[in-house]
C-alpha positions in Angstrom: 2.3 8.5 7.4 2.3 9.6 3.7 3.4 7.7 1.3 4.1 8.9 -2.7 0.7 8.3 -5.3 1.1 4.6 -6.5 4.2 3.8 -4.3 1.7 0.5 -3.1 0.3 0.0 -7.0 3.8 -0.1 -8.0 5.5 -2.5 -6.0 2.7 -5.1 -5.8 3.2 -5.2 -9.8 6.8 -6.0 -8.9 6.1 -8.2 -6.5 3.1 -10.1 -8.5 5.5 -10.6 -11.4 8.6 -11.8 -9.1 6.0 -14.6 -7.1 4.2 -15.4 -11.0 7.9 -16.0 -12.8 8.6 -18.0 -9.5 5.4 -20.0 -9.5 6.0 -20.6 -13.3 9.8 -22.0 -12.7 8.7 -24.1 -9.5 5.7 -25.8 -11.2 8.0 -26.9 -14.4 10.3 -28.3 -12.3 7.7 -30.3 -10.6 6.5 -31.5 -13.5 3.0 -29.7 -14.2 2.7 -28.8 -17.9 4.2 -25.1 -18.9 0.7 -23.5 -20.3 -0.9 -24.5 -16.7 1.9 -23.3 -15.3 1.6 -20.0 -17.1 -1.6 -20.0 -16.9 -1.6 -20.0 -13.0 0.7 -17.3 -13.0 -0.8 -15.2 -14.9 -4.3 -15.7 -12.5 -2.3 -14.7 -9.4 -0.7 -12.2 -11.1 -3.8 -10.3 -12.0 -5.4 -11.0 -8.9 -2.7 -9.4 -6.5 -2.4 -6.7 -9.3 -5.7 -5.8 -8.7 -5.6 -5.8 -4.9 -2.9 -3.6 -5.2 -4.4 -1.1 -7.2 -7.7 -1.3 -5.3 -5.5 -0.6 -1.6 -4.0 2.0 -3.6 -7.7 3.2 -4.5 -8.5 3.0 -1.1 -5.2 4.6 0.4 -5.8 7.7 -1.9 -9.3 7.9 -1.6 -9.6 7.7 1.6 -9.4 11.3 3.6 -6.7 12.5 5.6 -6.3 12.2 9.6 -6.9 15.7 11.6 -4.3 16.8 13.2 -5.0 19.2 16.2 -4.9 22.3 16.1 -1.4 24.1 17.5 -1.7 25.2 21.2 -1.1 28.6 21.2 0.9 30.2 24.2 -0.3 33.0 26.3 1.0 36.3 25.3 3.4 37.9 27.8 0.8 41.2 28.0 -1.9 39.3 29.4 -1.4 39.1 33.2 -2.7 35.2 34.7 -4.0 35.4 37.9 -2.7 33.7 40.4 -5.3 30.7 41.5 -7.0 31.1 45.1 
């Protein structure tokens, strides 16, 4: 499977802000102070940013599979012998 350079980077910044801004509006409405609110999802934010650059890392780093090699077919002027 092959997947574009920073497809995984890319959408766990997307997905680190969405869950941060969702974290931030949950905790004011439960009644926990807005900076430690912020604060909290700015932590998570730069911790999943980080594991998402690091899979990336890993993901582009990492080498590719083998594939094996073609089979090639028996040319029609070779003669097979038939098996005793």
């Amino acid at each position: 499977m092959t997947i574009p350079p920073f497809t995984l980077a890319r959408y766990g910044v997307w997905i680190a802000l969405a869950v941060s801004a969702l974290s931030v509006w949950l905790g004011t409405r439960a009644g926990v102070a807005l900076d430690h609110a912020v604060l909290r999802a700015v932590f998570f934010f730069l911790i999943v940013t980080v594991m998402a650059f690091g899979a990336e890392a890993v993901l582009l780093t990492s080498p590719p599979a083998r594939r094996p090699p073609p089979e090639i077919p028996p040319s029609s002027d070779e003669t097979v012998e038939p098996a005793e």
